[in-house]
GUKOLVO-509749 format. One record per residue: residue number from 1; x, y, z of N, C-alpha, C in turn. Coordinates in steps of 0.2 Angstrom, whole numbers. Example, Ala and Ser with C-alpha at 12.3 -4.5 7.8 and 13.67 -1.06 7.14 Angstrom:
BEGIN
@filum=1; n.x=66; n.y=-28; n.z=39; ca.x=62; ca.y=-22; ca.z=39; c.x=66; c.y=-16; c.z=39
@filum=2; n.x=64; n.y=-11; n.z=35; ca.x=68; ca.y=-5; ca.z=36; c.x=64; c.y=0; c.z=39
//
This chain:
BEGIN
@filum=1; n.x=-98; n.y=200; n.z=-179; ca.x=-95; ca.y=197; ca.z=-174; c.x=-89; c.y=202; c.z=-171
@filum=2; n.x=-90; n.y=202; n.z=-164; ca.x=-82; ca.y=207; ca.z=-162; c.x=-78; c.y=203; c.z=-162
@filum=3; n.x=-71; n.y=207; n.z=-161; ca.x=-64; ca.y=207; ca.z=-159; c.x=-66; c.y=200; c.z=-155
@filum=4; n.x=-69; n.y=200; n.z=-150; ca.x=-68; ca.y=197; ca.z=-144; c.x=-70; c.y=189; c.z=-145
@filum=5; n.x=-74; n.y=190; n.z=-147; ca.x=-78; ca.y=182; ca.z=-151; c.x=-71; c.y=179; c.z=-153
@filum=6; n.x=-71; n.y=183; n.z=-160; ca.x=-64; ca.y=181; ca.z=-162; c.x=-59; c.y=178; c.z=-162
@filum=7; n.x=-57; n.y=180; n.z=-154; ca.x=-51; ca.y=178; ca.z=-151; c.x=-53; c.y=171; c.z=-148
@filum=8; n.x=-57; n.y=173; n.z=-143; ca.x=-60; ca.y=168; ca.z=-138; c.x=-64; c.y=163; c.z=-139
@filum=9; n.x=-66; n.y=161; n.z=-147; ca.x=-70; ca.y=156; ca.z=-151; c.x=-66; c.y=151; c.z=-150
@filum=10; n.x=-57; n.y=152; n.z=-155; ca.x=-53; ca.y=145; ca.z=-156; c.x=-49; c.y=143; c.z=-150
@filum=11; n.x=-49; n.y=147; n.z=-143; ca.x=-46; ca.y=148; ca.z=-138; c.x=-53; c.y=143; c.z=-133
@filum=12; n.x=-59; n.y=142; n.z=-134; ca.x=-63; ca.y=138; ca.z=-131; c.x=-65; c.y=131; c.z=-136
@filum=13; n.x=-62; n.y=132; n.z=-140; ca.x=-62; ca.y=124; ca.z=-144; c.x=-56; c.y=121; c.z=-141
@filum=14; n.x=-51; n.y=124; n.z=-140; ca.x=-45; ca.y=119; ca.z=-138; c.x=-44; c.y=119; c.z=-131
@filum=15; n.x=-48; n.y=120; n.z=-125; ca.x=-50; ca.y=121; ca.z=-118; c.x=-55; c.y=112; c.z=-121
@filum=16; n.x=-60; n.y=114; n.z=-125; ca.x=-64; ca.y=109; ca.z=-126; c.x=-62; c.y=103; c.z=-128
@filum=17; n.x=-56; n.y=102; n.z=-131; ca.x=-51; ca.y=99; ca.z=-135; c.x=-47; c.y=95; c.z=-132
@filum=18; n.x=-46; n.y=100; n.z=-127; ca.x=-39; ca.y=95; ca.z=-119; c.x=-42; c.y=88; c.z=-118
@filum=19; n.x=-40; n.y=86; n.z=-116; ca.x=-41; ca.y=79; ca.z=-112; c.x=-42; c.y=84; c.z=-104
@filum=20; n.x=-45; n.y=79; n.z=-99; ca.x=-47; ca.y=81; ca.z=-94; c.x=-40; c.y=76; c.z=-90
@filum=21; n.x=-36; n.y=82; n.z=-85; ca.x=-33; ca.y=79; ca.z=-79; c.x=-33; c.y=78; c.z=-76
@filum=22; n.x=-34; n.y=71; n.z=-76; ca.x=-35; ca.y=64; ca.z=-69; c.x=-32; c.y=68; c.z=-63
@filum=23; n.x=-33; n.y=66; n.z=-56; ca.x=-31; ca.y=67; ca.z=-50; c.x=-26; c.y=62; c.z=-49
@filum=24; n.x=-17; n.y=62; n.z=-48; ca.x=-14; ca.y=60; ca.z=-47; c.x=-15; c.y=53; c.z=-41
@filum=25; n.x=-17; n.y=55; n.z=-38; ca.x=-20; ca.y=51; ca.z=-32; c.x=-16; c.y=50; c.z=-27
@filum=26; n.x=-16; n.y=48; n.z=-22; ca.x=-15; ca.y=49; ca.z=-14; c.x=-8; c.y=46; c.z=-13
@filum=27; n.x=-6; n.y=47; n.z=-9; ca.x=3; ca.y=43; ca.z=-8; c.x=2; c.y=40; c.z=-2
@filum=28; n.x=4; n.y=33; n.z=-2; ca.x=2; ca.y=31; ca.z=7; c.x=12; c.y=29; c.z=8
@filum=29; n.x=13; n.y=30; n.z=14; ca.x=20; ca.y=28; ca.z=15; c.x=18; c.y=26; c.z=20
@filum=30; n.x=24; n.y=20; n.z=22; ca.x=23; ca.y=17; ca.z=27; c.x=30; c.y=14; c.z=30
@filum=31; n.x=32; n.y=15; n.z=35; ca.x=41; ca.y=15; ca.z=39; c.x=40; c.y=10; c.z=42
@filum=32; n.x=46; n.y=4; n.z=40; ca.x=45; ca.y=-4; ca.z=44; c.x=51; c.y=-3; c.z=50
@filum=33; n.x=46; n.y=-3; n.z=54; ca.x=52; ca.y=-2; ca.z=63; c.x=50; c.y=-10; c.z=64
@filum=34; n.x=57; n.y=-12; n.z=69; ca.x=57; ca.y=-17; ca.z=71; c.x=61; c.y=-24; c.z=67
@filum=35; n.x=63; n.y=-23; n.z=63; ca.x=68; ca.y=-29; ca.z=58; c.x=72; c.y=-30; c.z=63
@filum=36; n.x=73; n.y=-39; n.z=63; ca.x=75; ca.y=-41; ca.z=68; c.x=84; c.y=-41; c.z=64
@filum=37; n.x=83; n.y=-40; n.z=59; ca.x=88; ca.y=-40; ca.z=53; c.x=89; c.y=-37; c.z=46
@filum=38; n.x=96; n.y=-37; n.z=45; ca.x=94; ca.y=-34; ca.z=37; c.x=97; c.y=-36; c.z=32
@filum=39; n.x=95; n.y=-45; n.z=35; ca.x=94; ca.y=-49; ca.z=28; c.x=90; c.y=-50; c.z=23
@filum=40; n.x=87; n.y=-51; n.z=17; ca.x=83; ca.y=-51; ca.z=15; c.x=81; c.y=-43; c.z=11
@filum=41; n.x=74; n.y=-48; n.z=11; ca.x=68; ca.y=-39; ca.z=9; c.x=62; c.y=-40; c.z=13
@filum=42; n.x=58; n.y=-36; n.z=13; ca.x=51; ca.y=-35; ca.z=14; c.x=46; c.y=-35; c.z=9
@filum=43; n.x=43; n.y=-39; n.z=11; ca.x=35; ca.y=-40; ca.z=5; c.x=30; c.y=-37; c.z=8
@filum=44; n.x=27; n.y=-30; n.z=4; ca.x=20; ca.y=-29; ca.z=8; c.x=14; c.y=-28; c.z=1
@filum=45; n.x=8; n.y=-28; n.z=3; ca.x=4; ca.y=-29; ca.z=1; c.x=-4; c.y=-24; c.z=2
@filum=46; n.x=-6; n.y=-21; n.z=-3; ca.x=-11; ca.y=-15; ca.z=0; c.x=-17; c.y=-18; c.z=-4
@filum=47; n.x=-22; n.y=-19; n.z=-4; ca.x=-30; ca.y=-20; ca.z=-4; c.x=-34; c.y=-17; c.z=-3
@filum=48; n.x=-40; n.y=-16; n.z=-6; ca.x=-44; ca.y=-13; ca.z=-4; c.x=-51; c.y=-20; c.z=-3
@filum=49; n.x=-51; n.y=-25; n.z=-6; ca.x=-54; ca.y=-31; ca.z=-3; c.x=-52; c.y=-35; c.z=3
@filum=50; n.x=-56; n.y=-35; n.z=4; ca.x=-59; ca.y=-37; ca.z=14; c.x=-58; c.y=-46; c.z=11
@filum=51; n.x=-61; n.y=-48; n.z=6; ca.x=-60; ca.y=-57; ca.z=4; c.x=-52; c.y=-57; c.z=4
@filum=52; n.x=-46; n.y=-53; n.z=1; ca.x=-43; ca.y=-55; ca.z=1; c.x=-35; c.y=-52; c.z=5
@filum=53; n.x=-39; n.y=-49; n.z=10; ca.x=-32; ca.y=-49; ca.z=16; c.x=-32; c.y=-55; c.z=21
@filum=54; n.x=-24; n.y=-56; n.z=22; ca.x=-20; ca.y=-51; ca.z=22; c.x=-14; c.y=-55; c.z=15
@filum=55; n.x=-16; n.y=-62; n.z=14; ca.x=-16; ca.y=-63; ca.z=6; c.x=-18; c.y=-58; c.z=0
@filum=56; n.x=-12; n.y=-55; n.z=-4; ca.x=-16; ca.y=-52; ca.z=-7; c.x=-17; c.y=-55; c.z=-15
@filum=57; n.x=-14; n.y=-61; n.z=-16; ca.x=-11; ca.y=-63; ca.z=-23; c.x=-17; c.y=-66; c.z=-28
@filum=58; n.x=-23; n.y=-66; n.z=-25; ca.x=-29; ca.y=-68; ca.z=-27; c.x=-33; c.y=-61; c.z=-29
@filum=59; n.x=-30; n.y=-54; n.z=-28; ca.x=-33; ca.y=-48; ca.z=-29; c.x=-28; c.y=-44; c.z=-34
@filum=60; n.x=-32; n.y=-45; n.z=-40; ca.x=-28; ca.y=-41; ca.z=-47; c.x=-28; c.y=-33; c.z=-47
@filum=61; n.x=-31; n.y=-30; n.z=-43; ca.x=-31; ca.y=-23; ca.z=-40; c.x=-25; c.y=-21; c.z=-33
@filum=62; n.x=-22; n.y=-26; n.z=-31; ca.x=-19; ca.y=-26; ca.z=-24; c.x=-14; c.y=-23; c.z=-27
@filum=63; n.x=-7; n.y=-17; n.z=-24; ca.x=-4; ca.y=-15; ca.z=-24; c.x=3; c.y=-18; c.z=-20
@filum=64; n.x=9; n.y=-21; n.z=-24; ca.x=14; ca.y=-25; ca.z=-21; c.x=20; c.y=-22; c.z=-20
@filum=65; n.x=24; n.y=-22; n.z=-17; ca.x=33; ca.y=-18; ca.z=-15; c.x=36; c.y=-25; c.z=-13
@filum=66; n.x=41; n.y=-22; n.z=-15; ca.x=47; ca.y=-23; ca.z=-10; c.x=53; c.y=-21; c.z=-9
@filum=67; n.x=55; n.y=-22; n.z=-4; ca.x=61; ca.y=-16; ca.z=-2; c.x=67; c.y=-20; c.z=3
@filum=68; n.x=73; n.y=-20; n.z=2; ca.x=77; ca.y=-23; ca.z=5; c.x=76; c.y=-21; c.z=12
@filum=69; n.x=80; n.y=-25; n.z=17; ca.x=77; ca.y=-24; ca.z=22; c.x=82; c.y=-21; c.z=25
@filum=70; n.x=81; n.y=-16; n.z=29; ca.x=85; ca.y=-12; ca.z=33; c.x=80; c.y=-8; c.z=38
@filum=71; n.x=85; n.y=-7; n.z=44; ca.x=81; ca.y=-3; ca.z=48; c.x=81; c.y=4; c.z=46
@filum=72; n.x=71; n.y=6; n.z=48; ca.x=68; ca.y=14; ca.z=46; c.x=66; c.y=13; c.z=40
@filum=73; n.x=67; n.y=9; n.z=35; ca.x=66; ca.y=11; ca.z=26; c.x=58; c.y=9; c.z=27
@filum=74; n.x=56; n.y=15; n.z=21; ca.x=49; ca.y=17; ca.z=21; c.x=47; c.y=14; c.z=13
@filum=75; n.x=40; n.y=10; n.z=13; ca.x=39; ca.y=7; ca.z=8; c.x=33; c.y=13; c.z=4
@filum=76; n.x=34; n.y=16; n.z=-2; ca.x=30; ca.y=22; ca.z=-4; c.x=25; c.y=17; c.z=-11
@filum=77; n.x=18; n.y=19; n.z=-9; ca.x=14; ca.y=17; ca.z=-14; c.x=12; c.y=23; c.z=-17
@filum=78; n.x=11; n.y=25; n.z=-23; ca.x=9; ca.y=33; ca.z=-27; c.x=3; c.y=30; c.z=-30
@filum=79; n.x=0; n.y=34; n.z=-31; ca.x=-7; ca.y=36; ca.z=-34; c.x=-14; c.y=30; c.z=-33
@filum=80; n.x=-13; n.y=32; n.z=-24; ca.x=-17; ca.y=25; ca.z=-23; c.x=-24; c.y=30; c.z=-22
@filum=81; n.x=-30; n.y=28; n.z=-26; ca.x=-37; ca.y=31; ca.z=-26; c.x=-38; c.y=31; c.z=-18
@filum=82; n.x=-44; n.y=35; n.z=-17; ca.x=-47; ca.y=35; ca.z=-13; c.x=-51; c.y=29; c.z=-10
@filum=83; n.x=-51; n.y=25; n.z=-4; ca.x=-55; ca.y=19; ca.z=-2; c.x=-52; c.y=19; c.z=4
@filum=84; n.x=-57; n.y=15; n.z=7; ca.x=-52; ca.y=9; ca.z=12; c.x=-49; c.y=3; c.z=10
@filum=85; n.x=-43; n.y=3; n.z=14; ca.x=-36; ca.y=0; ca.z=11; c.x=-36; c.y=-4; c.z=18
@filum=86; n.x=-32; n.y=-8; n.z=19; ca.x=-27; ca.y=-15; ca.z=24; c.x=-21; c.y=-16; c.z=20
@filum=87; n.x=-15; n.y=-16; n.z=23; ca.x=-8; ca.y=-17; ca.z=21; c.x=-4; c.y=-22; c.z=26
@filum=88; n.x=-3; n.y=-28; n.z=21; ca.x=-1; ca.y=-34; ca.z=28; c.x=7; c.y=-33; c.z=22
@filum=89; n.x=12; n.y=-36; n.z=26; ca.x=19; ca.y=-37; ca.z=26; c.x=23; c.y=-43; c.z=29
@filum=90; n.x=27; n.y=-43; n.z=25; ca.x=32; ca.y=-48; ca.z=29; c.x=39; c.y=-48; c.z=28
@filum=91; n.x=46; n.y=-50; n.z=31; ca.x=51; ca.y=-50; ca.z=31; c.x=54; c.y=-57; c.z=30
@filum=92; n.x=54; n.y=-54; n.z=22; ca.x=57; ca.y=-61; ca.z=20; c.x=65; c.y=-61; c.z=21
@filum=93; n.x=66; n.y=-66; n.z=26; ca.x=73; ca.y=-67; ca.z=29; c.x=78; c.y=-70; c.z=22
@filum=94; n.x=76; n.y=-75; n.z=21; ca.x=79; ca.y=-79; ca.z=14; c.x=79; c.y=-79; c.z=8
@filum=95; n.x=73; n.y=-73; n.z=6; ca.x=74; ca.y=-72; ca.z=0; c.x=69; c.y=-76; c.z=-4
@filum=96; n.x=68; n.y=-80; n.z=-1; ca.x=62; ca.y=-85; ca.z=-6; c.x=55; c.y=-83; c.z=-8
@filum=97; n.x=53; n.y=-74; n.z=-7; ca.x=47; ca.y=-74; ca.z=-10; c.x=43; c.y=-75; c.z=-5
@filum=98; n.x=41; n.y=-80; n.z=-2; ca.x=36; ca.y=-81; ca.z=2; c.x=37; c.y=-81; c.z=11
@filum=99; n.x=31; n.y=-81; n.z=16; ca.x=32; ca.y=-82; ca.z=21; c.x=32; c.y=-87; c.z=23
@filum=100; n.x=37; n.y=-89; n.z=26; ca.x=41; ca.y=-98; ca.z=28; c.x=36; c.y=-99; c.z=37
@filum=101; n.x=35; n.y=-103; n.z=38; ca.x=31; ca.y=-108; ca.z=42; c.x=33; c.y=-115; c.z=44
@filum=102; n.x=32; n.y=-113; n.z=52; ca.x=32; ca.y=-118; ca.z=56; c.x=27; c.y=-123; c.z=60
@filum=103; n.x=26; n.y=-125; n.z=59; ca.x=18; ca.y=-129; ca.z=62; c.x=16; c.y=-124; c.z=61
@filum=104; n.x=12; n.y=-121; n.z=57; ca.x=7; ca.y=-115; ca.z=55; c.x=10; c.y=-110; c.z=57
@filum=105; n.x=14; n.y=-108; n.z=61; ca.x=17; ca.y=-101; ca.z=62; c.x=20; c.y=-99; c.z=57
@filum=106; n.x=21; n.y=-92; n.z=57; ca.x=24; ca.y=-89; ca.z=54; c.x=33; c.y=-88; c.z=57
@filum=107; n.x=37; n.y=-91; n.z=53; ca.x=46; ca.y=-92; ca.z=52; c.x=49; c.y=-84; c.z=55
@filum=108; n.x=45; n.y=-81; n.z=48; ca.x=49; ca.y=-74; ca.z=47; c.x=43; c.y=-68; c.z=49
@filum=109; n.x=45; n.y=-61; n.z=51; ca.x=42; ca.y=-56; ca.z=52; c.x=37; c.y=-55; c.z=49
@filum=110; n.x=31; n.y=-53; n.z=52; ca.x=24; ca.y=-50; ca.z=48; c.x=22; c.y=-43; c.z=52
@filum=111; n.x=18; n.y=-39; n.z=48; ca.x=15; ca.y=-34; ca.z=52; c.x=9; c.y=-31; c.z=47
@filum=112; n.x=6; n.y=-28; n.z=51; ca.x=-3; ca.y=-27; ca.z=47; c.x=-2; c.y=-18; c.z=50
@filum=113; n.x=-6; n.y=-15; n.z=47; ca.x=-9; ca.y=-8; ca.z=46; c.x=-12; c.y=-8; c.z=53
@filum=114; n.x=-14; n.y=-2; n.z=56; ca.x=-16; ca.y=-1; ca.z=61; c.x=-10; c.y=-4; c.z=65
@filum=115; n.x=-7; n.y=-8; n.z=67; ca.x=-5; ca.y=-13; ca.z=69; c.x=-10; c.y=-17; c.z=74
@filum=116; n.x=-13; n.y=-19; n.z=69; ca.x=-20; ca.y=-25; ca.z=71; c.x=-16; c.y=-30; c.z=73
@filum=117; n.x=-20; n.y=-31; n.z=80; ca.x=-19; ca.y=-38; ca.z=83; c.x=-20; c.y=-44; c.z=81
@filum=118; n.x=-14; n.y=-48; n.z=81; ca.x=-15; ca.y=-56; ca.z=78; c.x=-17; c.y=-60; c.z=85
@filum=119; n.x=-23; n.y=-63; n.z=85; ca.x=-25; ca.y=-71; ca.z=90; c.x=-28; c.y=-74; c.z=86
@filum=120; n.x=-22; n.y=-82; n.z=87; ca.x=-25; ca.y=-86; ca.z=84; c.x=-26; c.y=-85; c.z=76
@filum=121; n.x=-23; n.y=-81; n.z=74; ca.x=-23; ca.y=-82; ca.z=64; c.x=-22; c.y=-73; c.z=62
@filum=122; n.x=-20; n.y=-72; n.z=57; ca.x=-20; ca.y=-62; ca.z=55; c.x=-26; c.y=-62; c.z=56
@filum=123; n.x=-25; n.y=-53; n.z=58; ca.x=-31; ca.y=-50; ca.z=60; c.x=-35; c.y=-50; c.z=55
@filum=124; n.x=-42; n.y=-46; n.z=55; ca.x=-48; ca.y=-46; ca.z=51; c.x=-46; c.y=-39; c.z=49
@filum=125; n.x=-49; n.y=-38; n.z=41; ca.x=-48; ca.y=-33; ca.z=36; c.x=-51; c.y=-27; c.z=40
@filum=126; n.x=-56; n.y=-30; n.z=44; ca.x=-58; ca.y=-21; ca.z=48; c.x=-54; c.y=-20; c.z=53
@filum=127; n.x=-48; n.y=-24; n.z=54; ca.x=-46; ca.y=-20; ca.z=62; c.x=-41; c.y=-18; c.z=58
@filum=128; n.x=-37; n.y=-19; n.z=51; ca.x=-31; ca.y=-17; ca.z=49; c.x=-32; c.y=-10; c.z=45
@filum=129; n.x=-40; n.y=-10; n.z=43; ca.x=-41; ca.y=-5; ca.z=38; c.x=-40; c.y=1; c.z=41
@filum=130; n.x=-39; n.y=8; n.z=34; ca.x=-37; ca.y=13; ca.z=37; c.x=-40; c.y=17; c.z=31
@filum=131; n.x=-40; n.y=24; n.z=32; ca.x=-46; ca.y=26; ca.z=24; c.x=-40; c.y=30; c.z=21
@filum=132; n.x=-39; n.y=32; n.z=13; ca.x=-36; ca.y=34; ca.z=10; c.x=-40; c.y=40; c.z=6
@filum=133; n.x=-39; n.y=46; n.z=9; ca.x=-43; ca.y=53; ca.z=2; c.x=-38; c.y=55; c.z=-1
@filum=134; n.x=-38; n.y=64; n.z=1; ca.x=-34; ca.y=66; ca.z=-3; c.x=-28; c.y=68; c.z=0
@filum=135; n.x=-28; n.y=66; n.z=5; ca.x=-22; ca.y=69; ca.z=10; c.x=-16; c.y=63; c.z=10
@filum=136; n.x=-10; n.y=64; n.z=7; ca.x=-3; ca.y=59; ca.z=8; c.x=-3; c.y=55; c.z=17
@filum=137; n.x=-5; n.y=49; n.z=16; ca.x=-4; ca.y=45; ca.z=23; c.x=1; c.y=44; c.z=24
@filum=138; n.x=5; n.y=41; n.z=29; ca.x=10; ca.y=41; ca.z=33; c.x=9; c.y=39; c.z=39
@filum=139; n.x=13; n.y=32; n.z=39; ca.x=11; ca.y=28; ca.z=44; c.x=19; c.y=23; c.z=44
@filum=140; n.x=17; n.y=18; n.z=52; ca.x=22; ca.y=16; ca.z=53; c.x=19; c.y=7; c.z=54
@filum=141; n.x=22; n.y=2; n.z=52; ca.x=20; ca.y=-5; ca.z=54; c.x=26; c.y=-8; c.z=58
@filum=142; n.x=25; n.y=-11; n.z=62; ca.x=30; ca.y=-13; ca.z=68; c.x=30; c.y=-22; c.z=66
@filum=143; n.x=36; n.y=-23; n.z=64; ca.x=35; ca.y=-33; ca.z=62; c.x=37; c.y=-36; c.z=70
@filum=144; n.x=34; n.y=-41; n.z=68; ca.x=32; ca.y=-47; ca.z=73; c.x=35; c.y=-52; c.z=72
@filum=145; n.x=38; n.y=-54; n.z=77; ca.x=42; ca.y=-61; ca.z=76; c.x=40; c.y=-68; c.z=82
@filum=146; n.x=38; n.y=-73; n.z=77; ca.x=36; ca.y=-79; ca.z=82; c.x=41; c.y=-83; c.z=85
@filum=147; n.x=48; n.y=-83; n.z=81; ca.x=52; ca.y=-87; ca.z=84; c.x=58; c.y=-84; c.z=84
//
């Protein structure tokens, strides 16, 4: 056996020995323009299931933030895999967690990905979705206000 085996034998056991390094996975940021105020926080919501936008609390995979509300602050999701994704939000004025409602409208601010058009009820999973690889997203959502 040479010198070289030698060396390179217990040097190729412990290469084979490592555990393999996962890919961190993607960063999506997303800048909330348009608070009508900076009471409260923002609840948004990331999915890659089409059954459960723009609700996402029914999907044990969804990614959830929140973030006080002020105007330009940027909501960061890290190590989000590759897929298509939909990211609905909302501006919780009072603090209660949920979006408040008035005869079926919505109270307080909401804004979806793409900024997909609301008629008649949120948009549909494919007009909000957007694709995630390997490149960091960066994106903006503009909230809406019904009253």
């Amino acid at each position: 056996m040479t010198a070289r085996a030698l060396l390179l034998g217990p040097a190729l056991l412990l290469c084979a020995a490592a555990p393999a390094v996962q890919d961190a996975g993607t960063t999506v940021s997303v800048t909330v323009e348009g608070l009508r105020s900076a009471r409260g926080q923002v609840l948004a919501c990331l999915t890659a299931n089409p059954r459960d936008f723009p609700d996402c609390n029914k999907d044990p995979a969804a990614r959830h933030l929140s973030i006080a509300a002020a105007p330009g602050e940027t909501l960061v999701f890290r190590d989000v895999p590759p897929g298509r994704y939909a990211l609905s939000m909302f501006h919780d004025e009072n603090g209660n967690g949920k979006l408040d409602k008035l005869l079926m409208m919505p109270k307080e601010g909401f804004g979806f990905s793409r900024d997909a058009p609301v008629r008649f009820g949120p948009p549909s999973f494919k007009a909000a979705a957007f694709d995630v690889s390997k490149v960091d997203v960066r994106t903006q959502i503009r909230m809406r206000y019904m009253f």
